[in-house]
Kinemage of the C-alpha trace (Angstrom):
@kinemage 1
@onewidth
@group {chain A} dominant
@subgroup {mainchain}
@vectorlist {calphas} color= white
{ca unk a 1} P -126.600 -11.345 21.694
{ca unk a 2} L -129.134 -9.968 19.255
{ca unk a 3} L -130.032 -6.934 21.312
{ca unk a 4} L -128.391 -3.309 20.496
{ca unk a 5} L -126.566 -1.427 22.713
{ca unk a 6} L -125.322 2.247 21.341
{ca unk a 7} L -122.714 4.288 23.756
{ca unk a 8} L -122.645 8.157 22.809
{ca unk a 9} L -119.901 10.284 24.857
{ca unk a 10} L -120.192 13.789 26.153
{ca unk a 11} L -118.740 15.316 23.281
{ca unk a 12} L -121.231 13.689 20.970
{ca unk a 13} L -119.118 10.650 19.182
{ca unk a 14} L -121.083 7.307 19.024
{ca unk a 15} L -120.572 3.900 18.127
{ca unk a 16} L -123.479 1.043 17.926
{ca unk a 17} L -122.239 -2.373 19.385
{ca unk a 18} L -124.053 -4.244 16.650
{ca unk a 19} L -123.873 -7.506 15.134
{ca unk a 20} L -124.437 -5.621 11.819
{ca unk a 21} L -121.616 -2.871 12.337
{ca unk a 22} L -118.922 -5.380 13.478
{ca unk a 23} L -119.329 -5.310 17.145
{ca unk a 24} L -120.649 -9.255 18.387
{ca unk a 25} L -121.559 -8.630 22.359
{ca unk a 26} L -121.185 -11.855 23.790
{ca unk a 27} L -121.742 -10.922 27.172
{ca unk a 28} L -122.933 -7.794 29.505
{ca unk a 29} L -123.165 -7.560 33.136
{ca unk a 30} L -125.096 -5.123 35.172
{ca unk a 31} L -128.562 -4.693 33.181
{ca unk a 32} L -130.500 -5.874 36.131
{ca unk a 33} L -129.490 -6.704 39.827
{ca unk a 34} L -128.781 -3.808 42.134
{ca unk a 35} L -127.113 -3.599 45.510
{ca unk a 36} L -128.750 -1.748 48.253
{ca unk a 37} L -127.175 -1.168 51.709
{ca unk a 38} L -129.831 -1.778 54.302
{ca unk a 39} L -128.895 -0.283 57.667
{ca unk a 40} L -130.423 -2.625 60.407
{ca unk a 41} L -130.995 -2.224 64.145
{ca unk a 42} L -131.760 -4.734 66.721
{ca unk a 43} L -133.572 -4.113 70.197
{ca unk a 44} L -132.920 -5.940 73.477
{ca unk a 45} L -134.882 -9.520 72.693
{ca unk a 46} L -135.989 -8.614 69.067
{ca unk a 47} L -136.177 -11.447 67.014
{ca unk a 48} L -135.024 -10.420 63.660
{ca unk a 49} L -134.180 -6.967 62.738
{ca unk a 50} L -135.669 -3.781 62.496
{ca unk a 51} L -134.483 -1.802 58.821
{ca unk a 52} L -133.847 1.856 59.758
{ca unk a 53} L -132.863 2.758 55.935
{ca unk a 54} L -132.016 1.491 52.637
{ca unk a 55} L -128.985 3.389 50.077
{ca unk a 56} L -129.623 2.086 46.585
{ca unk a 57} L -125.870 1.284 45.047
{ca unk a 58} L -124.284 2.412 41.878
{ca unk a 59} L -124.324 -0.315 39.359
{ca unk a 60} L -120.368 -1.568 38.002
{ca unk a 61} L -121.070 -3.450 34.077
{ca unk a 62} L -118.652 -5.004 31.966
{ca unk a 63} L -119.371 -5.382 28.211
{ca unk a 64} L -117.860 -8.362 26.544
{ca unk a 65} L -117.604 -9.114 22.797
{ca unk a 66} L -115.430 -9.899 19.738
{ca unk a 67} L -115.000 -8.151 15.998
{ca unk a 68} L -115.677 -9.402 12.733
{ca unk a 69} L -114.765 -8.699 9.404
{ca unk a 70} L -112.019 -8.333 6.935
{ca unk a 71} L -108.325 -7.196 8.547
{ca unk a 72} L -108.848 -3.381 7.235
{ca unk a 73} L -112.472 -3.475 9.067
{ca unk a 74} L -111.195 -5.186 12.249
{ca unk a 75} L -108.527 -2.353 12.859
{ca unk a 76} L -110.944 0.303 11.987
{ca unk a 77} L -113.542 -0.646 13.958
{ca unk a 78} L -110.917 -1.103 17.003
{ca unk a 79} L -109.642 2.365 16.287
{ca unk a 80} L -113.455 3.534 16.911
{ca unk a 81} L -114.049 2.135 20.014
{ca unk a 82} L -110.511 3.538 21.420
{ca unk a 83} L -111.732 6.544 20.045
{ca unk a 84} L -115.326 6.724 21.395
{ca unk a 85} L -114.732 5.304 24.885
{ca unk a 86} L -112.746 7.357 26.421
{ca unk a 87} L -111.153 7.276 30.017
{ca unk a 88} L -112.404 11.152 31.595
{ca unk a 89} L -115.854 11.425 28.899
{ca unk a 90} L -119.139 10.325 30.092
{ca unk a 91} L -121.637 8.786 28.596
{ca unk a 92} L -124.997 7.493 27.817
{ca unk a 93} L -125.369 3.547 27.621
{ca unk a 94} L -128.594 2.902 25.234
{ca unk a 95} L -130.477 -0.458 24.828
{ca unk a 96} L -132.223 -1.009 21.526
{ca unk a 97} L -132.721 2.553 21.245
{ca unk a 98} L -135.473 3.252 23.740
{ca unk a 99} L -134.260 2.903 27.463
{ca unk a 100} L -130.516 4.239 28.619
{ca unk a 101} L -127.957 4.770 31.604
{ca unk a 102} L -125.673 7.300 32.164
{ca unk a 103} L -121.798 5.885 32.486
{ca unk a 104} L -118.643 6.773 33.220
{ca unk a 105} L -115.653 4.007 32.346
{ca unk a 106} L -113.897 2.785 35.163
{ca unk a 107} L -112.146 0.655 32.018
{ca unk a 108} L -111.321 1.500 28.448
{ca unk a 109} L -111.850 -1.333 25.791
{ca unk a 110} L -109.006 -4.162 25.692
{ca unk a 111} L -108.601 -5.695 22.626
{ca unk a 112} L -106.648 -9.141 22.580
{ca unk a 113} L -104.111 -10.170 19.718
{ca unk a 114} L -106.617 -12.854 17.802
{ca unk a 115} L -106.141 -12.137 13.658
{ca unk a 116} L -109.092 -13.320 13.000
{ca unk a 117} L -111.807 -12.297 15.972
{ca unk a 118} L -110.289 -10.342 18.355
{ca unk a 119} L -112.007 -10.368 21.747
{ca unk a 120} L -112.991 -6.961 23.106
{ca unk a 121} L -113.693 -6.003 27.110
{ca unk a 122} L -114.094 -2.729 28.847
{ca unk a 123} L -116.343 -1.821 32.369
{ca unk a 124} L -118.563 0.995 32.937
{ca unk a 125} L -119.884 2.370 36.620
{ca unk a 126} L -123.771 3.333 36.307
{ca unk a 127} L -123.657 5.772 39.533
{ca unk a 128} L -127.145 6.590 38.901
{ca unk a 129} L -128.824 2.606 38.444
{ca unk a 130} L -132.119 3.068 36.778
{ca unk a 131} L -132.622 2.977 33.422
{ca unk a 132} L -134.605 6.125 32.026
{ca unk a 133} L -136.923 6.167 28.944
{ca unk a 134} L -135.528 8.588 26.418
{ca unk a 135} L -138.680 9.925 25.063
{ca unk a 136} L -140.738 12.486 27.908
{ca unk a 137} L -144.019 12.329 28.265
{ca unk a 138} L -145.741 15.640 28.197
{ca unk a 139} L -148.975 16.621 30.145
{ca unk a 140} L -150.722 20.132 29.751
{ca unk a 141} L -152.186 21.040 33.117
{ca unk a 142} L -153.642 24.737 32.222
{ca unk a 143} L -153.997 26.605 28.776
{ca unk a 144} L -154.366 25.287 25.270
{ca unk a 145} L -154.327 21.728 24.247
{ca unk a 146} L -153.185 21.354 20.534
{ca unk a 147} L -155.866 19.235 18.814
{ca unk a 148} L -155.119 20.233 14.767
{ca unk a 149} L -154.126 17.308 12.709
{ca unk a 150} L -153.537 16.131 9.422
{ca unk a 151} L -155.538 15.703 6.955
{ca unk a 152} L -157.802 18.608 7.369
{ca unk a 153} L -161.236 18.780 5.698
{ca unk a 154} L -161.442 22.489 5.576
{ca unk a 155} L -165.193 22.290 4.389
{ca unk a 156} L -165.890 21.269 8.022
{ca unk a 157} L -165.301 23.149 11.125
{ca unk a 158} L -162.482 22.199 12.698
{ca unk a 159} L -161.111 22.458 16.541
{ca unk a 160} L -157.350 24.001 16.427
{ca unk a 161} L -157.097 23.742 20.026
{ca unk a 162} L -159.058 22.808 23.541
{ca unk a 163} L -158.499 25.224 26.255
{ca unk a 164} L -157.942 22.842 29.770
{ca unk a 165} L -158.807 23.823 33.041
{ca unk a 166} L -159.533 21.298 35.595
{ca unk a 167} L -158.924 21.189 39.211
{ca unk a 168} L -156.817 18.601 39.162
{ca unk a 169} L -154.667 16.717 36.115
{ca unk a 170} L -153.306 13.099 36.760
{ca unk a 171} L -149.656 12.426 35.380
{ca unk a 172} L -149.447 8.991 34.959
{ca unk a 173} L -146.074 7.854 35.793
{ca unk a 174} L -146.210 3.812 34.243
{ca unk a 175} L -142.616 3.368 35.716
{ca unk a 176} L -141.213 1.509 38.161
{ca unk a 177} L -139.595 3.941 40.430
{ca unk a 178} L -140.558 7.710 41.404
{ca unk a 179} L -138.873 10.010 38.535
{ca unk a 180} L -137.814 13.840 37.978
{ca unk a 181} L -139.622 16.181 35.610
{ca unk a 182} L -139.604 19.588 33.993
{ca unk a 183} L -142.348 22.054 34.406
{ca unk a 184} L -142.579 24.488 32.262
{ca unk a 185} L -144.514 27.641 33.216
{ca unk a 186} L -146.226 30.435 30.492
{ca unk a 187} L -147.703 33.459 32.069
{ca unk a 188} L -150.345 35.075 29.895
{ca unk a 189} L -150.006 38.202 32.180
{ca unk a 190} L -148.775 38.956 35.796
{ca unk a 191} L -148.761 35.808 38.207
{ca unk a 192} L -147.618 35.925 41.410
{ca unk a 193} L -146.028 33.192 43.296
{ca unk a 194} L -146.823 30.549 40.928
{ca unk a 195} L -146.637 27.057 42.109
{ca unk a 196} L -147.516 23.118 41.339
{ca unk a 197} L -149.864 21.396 44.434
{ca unk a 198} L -150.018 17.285 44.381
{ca unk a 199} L -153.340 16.906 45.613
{ca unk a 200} L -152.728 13.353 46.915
{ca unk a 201} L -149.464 13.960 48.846
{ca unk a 202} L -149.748 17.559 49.465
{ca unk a 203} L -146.200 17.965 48.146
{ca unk a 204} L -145.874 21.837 46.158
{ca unk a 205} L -143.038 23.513 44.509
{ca unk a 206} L -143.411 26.938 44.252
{ca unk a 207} L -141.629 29.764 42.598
{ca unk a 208} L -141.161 32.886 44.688
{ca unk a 209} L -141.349 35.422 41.561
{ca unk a 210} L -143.710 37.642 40.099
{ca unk a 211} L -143.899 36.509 36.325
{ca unk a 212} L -144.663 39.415 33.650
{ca unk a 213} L -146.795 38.327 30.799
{ca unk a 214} L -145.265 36.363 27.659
{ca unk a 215} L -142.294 35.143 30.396
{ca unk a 216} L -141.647 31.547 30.358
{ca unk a 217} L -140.145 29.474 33.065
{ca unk a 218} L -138.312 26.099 32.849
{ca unk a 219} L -138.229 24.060 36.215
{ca unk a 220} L -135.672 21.140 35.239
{ca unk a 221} L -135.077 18.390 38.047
{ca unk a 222} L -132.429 16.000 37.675
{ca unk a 223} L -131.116 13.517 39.531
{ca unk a 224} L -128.288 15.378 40.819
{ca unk a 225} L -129.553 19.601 40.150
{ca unk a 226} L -132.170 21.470 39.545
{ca unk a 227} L -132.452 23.820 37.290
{ca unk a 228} L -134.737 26.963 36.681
{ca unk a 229} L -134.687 29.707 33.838
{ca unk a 230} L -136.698 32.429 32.705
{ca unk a 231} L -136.933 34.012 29.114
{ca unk a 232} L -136.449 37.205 31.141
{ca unk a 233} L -133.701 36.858 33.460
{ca unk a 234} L -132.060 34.028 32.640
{ca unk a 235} L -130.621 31.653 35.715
{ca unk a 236} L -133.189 32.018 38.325
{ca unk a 237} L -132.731 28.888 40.694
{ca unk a 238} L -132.797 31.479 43.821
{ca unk a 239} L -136.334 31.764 42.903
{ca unk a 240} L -137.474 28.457 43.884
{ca unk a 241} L -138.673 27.886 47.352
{ca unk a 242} L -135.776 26.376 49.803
{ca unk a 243} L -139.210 24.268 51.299
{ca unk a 244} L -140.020 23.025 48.307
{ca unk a 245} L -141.258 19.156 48.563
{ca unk a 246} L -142.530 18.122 45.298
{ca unk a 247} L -139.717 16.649 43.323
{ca unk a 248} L -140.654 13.675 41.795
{ca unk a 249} L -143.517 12.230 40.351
{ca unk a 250} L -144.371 8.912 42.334
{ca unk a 251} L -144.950 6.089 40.718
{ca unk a 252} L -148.901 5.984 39.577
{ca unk a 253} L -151.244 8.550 40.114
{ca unk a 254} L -150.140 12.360 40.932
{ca unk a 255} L -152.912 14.386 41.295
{ca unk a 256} L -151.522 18.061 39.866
{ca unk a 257} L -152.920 21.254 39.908
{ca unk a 258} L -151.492 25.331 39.119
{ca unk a 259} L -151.694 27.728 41.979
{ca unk a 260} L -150.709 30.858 42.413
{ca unk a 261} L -151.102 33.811 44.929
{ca unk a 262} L -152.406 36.251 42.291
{ca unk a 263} L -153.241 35.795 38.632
{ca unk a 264} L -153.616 32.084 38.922
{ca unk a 265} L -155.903 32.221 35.594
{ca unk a 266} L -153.120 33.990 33.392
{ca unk a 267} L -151.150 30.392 34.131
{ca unk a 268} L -150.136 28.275 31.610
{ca unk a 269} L -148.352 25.134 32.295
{ca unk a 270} L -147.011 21.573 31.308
{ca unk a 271} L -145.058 18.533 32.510
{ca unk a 272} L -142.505 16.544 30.815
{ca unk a 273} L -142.023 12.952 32.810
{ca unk a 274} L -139.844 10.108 31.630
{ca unk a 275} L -140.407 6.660 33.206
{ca unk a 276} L -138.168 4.484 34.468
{ca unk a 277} L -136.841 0.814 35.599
{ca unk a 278} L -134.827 -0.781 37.608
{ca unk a 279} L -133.752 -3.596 34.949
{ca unk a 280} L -133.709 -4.632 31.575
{ca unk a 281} L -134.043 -8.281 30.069
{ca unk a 282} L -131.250 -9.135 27.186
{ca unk a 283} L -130.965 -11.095 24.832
């Protein structure tokens, strides 16, 4: 297999599964194929069935491969992937550097008794399935978009920055499945009730808070929390609005725009989106 695959634990130790650092994948399951669990009903004289709901499955993978080298190398690099995939440490799962999955092993790495290239096997669970992008994507919906660049003629004048405000900004989400983001909110002076409208759905998330001027305000969403923090007051998830519906960007266009009760103009904010897919070809 000539494509990479790098595994870096929760604590921060990493080890890249490469032909060129002694690691020879020969086989991985569980890059693309996903279970989902459609639950069906069936009326009196229906003909066929009638899907109610669908639960997208966690994804199990099982990474195959052998070692190379001399015998000093081969027990050195075994002793690294003991050490770096570990039985209760998490993990992110990254293909040729660009797309990844978070992992937990439901296996640690088996090593058979060949001298010369001993086999290696361990299994993985995926409980989230999609593979995300590991670069964000950043959008500036209100205040100043940076615009200085090098090289600089400074006999010429020269734009450092374009102010934006528009009604509406489209994030672009390229992906093939609705994602989280991070908002990040800058108030320039009081704002009241600021919030984040999607003109095409209608969805908002709105934070029930009056922010002072120079506060900032990080709206994180995950796939499993969300989390919100101010430069004032630190942890400030009671802030957000229980009714709160936007929390995803859907795949294509998403129509955004900055509210706010009062002080809507003293608003400064951006979006961070990372794409991603349900599969990934190998080779």
């Amino acid at each position: 297999m000539r494509d990479v695959f790098s595994y870096i634990n929760d604590k921060g130790d990493s080890l890249v599964l490469s032909a060129a650092n002694g690691y020879r994948i020969t086989s991985i399951t569980g890059t693309s194929g996903i279970s989902v669990n459609a639950n069906q009903a069936q009326g009196i004289g229906q003909i066929g069935t009638t899907v109610q709901s669908r639960v997208v499955q966690s994804v199990p993978m099982t990474v195959t491969g052998y070692l190379f080298g001399t015998r000093a190398q081969i027990e050195a690099r075994a002793e690294r992937l003991f050490a770096v995939v570990l039985p209760d440490v998490g993990a992110r799962l990254y293909h040729n550097g660009t797309y990844y999955r978070i992992v937990t092993p439901t296996a640690t790495p088996v090593i058979d008794t060949s001298l010369r290239f001993p086999g290696f096997q361990f299994s993985l669970l995926a409980p989230y399935p999609y593979w995300m992008l590991d670069q964000a994507t950043k959008t500036i919906l209100t205040g100043v978009l940076p615009r200085f660049k090098f090289p600089w003629n400074i006999s010429q004048p020269y734009r450092f920055g374009e102010v934006i405000d528009t009604a509406f900004i489209n994030i672009k989400n390229s992906g093939q499945v609705a994602c989280p983001f991070t908002a990040t909110l800058n108030a320039k002076g009081p704002v009241i009730n600021p919030r984040l409208v999607n003109a095409i759905t209608g969805e908002f998330m709105q934070l029930n808070r009056t922010m002072v001027a120079g506060e900032r305000v990080t709206i994180r969403i995950t796939h499993d929390l969300t989390y919100v923090t101010s430069t004032i007051d630190g942890d400030i998830r009671g802030d957000l609005e229980i009714e709160n519906t936007l929390t995803a960007m859907a795949v294509g266009d998403n129509l955004i725009k900055t509210e706010a009760d009062e002080g809507a103009a003293n608003l400064v904010a951006s979006i961070d989106v990372a794409i991603e897919k349900v599969a990934i070809l190998t080779c």
